[in-house]
C-alpha positions as CSV (number, residue, x, y, z in Angstrom):
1,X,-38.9,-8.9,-66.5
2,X,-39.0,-10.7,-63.2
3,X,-41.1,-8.9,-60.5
4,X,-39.6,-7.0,-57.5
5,X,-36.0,-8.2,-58.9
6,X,-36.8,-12.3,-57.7
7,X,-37.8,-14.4,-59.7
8,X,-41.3,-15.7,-58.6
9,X,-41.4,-12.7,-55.7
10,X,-44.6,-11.7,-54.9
11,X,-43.7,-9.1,-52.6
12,X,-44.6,-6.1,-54.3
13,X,-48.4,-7.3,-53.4
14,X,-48.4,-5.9,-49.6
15,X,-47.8,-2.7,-51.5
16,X,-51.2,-2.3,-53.2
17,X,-53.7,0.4,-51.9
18,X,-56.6,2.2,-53.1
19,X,-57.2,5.6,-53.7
20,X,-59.6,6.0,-50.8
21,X,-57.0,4.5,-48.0
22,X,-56.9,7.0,-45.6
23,X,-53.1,8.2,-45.6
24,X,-52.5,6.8,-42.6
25,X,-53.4,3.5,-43.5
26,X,-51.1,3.5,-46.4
27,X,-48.1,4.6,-44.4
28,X,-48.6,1.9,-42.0
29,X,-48.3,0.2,-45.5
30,X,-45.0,1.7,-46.5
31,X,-43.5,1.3,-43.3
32,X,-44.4,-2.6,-43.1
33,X,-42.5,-3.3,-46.7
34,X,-39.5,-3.2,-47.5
35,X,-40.0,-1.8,-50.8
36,X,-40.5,1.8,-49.4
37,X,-43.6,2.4,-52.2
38,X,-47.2,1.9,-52.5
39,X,-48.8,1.4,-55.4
40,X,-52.1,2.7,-55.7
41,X,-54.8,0.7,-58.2
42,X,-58.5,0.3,-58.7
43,X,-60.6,-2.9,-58.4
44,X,-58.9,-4.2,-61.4
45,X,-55.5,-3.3,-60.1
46,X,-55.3,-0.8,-63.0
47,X,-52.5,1.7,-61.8
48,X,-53.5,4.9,-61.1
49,X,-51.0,6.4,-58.6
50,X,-47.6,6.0,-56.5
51,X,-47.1,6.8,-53.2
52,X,-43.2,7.1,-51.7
53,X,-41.6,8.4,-48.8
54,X,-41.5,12.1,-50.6
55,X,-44.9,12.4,-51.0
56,X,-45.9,11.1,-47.3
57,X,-43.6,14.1,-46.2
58,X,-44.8,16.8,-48.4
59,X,-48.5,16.4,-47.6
60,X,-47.3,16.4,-44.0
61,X,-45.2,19.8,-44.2
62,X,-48.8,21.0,-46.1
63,X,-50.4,20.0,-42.9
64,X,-53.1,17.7,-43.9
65,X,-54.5,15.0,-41.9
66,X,-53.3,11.5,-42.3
67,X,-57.2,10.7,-42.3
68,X,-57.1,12.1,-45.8
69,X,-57.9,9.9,-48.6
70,X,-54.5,8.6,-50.9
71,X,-55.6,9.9,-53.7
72,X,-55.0,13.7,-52.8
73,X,-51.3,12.9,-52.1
74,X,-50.1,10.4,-54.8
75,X,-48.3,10.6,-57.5
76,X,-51.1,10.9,-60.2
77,X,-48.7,10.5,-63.1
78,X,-47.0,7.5,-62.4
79,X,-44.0,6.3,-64.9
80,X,-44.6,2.6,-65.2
81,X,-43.0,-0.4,-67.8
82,X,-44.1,-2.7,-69.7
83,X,-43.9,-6.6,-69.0
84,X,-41.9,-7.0,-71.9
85,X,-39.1,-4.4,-71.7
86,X,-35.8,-5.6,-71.5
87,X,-33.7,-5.1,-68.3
88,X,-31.7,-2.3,-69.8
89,X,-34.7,-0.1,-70.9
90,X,-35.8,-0.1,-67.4
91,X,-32.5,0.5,-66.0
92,X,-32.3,3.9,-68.2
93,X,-36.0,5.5,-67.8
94,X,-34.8,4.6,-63.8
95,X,-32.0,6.8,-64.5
96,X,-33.1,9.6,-66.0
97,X,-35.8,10.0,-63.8
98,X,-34.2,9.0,-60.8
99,X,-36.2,6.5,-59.7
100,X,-35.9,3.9,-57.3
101,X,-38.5,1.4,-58.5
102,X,-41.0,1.3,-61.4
103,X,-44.3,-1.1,-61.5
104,X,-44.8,-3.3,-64.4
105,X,-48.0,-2.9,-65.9
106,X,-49.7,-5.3,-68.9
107,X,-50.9,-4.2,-71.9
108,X,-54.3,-3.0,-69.8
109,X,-51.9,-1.0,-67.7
110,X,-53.1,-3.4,-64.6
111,X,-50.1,-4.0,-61.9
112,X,-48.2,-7.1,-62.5
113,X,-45.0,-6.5,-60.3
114,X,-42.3,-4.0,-59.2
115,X,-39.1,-3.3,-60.4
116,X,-36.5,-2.1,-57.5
117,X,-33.0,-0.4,-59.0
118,X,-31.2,-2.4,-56.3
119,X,-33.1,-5.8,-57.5
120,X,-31.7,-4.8,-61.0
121,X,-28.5,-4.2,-59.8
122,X,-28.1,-7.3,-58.3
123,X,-30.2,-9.9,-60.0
124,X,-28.6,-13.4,-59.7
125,X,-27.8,-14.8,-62.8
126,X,-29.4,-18.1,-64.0
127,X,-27.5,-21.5,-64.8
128,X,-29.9,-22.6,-66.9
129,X,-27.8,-23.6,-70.3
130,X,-29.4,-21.9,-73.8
131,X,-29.0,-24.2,-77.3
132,X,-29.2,-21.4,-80.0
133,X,-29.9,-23.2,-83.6
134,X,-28.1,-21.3,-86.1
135,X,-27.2,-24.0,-88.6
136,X,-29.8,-23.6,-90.9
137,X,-29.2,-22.7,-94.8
138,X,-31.3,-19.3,-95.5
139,X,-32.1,-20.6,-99.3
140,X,-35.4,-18.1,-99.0
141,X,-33.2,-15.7,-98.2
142,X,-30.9,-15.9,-101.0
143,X,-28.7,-14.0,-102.6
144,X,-28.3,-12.4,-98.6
145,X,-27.3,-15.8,-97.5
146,X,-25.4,-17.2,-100.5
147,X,-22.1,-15.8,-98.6
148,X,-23.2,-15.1,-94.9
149,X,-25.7,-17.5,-92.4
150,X,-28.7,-16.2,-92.0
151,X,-28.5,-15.8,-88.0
152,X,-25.8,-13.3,-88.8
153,X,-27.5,-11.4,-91.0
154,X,-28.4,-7.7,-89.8
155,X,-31.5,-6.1,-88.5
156,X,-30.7,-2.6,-87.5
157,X,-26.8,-2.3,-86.9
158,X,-26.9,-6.4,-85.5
159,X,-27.1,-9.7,-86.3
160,X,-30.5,-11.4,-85.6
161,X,-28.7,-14.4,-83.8
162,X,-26.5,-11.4,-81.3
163,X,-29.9,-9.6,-80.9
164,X,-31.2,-13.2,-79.7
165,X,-27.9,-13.9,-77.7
166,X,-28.2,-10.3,-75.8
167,X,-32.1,-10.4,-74.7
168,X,-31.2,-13.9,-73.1
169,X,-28.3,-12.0,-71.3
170,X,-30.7,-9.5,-69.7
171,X,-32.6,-12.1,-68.6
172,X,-29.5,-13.4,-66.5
173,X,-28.9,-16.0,-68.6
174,X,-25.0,-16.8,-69.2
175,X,-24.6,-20.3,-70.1
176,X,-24.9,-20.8,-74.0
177,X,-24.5,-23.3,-77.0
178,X,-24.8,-22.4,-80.6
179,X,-25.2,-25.2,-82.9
180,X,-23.9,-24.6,-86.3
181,X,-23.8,-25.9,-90.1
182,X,-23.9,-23.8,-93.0
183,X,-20.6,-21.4,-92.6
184,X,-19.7,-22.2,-89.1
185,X,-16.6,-20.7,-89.1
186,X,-18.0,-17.1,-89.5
187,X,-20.2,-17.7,-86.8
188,X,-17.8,-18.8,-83.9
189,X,-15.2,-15.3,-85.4
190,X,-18.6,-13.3,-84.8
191,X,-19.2,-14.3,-81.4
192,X,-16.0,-16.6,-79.8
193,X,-16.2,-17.7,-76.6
194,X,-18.6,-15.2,-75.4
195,X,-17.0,-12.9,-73.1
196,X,-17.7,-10.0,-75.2
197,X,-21.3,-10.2,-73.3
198,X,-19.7,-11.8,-69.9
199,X,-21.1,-14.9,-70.6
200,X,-19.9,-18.6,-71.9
201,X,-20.4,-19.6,-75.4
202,X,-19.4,-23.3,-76.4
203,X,-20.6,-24.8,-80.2
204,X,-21.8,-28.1,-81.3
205,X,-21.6,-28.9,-84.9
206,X,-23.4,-30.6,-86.9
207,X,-21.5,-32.1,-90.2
208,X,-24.5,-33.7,-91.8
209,X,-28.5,-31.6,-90.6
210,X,-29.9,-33.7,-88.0
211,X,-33.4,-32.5,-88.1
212,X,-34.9,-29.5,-85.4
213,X,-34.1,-31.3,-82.5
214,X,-30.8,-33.8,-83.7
215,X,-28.3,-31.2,-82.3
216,X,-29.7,-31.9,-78.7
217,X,-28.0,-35.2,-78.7
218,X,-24.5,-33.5,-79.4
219,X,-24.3,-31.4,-76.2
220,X,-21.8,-32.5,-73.4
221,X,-25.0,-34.9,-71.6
222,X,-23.2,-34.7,-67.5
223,X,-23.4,-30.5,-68.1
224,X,-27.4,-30.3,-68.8
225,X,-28.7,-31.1,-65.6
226,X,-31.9,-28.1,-65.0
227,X,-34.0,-27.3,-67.9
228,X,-32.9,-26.1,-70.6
229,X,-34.1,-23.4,-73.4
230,X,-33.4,-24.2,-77.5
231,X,-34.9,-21.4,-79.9
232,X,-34.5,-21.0,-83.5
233,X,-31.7,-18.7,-84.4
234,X,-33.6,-16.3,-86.7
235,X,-36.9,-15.3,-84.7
236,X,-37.1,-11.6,-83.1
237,X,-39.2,-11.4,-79.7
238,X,-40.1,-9.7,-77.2
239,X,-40.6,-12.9,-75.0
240,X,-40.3,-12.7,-71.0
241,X,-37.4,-15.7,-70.9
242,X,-37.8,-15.8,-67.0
243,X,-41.6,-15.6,-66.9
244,X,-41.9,-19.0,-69.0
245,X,-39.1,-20.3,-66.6
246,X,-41.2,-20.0,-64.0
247,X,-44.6,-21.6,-65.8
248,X,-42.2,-24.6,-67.2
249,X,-41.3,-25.1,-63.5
250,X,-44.7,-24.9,-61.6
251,X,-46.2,-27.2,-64.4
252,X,-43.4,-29.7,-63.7
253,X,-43.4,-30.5,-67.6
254,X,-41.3,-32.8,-69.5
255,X,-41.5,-30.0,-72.1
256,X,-42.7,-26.3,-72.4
257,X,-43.4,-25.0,-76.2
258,X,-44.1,-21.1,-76.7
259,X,-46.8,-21.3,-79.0
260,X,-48.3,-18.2,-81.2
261,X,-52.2,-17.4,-81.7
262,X,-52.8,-17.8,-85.4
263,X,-55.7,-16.7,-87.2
264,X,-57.4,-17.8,-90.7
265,X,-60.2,-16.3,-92.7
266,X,-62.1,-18.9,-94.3
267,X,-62.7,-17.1,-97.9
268,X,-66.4,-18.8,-98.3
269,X,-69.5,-19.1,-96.5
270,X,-68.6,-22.2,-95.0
271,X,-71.9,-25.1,-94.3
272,X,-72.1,-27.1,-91.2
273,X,-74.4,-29.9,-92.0
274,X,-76.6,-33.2,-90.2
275,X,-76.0,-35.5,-92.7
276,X,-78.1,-34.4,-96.0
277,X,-79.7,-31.2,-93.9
278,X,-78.3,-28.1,-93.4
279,X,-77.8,-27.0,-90.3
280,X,-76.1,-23.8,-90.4
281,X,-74.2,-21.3,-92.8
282,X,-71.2,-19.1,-91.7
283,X,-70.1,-16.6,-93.9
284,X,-65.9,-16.6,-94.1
285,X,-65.1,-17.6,-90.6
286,X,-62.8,-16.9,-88.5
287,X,-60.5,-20.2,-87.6
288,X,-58.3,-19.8,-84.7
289,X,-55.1,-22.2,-84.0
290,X,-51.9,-22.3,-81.9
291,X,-48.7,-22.6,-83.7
292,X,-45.5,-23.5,-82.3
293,X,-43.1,-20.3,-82.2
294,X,-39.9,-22.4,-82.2
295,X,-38.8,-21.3,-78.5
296,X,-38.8,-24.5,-76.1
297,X,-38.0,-25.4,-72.5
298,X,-36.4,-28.9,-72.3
299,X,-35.8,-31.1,-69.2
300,X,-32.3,-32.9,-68.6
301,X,-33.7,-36.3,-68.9
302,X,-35.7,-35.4,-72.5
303,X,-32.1,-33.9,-74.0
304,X,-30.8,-36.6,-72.8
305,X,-32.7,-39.2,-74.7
306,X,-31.8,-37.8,-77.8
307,X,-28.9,-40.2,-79.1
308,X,-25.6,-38.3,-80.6
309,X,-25.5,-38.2,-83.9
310,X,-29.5,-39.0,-84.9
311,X,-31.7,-37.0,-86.5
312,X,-34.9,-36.6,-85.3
313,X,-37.4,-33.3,-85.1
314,X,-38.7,-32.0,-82.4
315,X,-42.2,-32.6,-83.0
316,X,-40.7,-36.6,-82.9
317,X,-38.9,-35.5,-79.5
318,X,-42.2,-34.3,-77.9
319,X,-44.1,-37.0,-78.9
320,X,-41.6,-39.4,-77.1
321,X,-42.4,-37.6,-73.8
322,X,-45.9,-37.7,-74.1
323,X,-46.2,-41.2,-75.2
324,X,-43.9,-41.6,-72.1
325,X,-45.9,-40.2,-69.7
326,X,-44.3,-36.5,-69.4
327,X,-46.2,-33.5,-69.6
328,X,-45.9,-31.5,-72.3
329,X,-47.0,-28.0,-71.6
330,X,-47.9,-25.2,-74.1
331,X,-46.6,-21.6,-73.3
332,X,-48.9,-18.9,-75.4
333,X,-46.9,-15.5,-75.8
334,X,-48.3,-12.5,-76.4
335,X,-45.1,-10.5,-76.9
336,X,-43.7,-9.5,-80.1
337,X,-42.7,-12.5,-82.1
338,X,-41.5,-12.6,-86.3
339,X,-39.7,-15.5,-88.0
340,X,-37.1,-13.9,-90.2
341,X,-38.0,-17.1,-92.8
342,X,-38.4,-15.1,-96.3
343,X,-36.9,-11.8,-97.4
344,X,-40.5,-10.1,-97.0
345,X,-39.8,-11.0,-93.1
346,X,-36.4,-9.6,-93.3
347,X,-37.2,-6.2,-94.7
348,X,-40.0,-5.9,-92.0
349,X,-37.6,-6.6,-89.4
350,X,-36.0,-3.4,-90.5
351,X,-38.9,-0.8,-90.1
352,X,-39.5,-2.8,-86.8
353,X,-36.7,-3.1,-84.9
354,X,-36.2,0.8,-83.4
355,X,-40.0,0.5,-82.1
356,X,-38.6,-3.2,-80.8
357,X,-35.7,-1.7,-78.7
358,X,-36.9,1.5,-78.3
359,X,-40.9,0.9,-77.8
């Protein structure tokens, strides 16, 4: 989620106090922003406490001095989210606990922004146009897929490619194209023109496969004029859409790729050597890589090279920009990520998806 309800706002900063503030200090702090909380952290900015209105008034109808440290008149108990929750499961813990903001908090439960319900209410929504890839075959996913495209196939009570469509929505994203192959007719009944999910949803096709990045050259080249996002229509994530929005755009890339940490154990001791002399011997390393996650950030001019109707991959797309002097930027996620590629990631998809939604 975006902090403090802007994207890029770094508001919710002037907020921060420590424990040992005096009280005073830290209303002088409330009444100087706007977002009528403090936010109390340690040295690390690991939350420890909130500090609203209500509390300044009950420690003052207790009588206790506003020299007084923050830490006797905070919130020690503070509800926080995750960076990764989606719009609408911050909306609901805000309503059932009445709450008026909630800090975001990584996975070390250190302050990384603030949530306002009015910031929520009123987010703008982004033009930034989304290429979802769904015409792929499924043949590892067969029989599922002999009669059904594998984006539409379910996990939970929806179809992967709708779960996809829906977490770009509560980003504020309302401008999408799904490009289509294998049974494209059951995909554009499933989802139409879009305004099931207030949002505009236009198709490319593509008769003959044009290769991971073919179906690039097939959108309408005067509407894609900001950067636009293309992901594989059969991953599940977690991923902040707007927070790699931001890094694409204060890189100033030709290209941003979301790319996943993945780890290999060597099975054998393995020998580093100087010619006939050993040097060293590891027992089964660990070898670490980055692997692209299939989620990419695109800028007008590089869609635009991509000539309608030619098939070329994407790794071929991103080497063009490099070779032509464009940054190409990688974008490491830590969120929850799966590739629904074989029917072993399909039934996991199943025991995961209620902890997905529901954390």
């Amino acid at each position: 989620m975006n902090t403090s309800g802007q994207p890029g706002a770094k508001s919710w900063e002037s907020t921060l106090v420590t424990p040992d503030t005096p009280l005073g200090d830290a209303v002088a702090t409330l009444d100087r922003s706007a977002l009528r909380i403090a936010l109390v952290v340690d040295g690390e900015r690991r939350l420890l406490g909130t500090l609203t209105d209500g509390d300044v008034r009950r420690a003052l109808l207790k009588h206790l001095s506003l020299a007084v440290p923050v830490r006797e008149v905070m919130c020690a108990t503070p509800q926080a989210a995750q960076l990764d929750w989606t719009r609408e499961r911050i909306l609901a813990v805000m309503e059932s606990r009445q709450l008026l903001h909630l800090p975001l908090v990584d996975r070390e439960g250190r302050v990384v922004g603030l949530e306002t319900l009015h910031g929520l209410l009123n987010r703008k929504m982004l033009s930034n146009p989304v290429l979802l890839m769904a015409g792929g075959l499924g043949t590892r996913l067969h029989p599922l897929t002999y009669d059904c495209p594998k984006p539409l196939l379910k996990v939970g009570d929806k179809p992967i490619l709708e779960l996809i469509l829906e977490s770009f929505v509560n980003g504020g994203f309302s401008r999408f194209f799904i490009s289509t192959h294998y049974l494209p007719e059951m995909i554009r009944e499933h989802f139409g023109d879009g305004r099931r999910w207030g949002v505009d949803i236009r198709y490319v096709h593509e008769s003959e496969p044009l290769g991971t990045a073919g179906a690039l050259g097939l959108l309408p080249q005067d509407e894609i004029t900001q950067p636009l996002f293309m992901m594989n229509g059969d991953l599940l994530t977690t991923l902040n859409y707007n927070s790699m929005l931001d890094f694409h755009l204060a890189h100033g890339s030709a290209a941003t790729v979301c790319v996943r940490e993945y780890e290999y154990q060597v099975p054998y001791g393995v020998i580093e050597n100087e010619g006939h002399r050993i040097v060293s011997i590891v027992e089964k390393p660990m070898q670490h890589y980055f692997v692209n996650a299939g989620i990419y950030l695109l800028e007008p001019e590089l869609v635009r090279s991509v000539t309608p109707g030619t098939r070329i991959d994407m790794p071929a797309l991103l080497e063009r920009a490099i070779a032509g002097g464009g940054t190409v930027s990688m974008f490491p996620i830590h969120e929850y990520w799966l590739d629904i590629g074989r029917m072993e990631d399909f039934k996991r998809a199943q025991t995961e998806i209620r902890s997905l939604l529901n954390g």
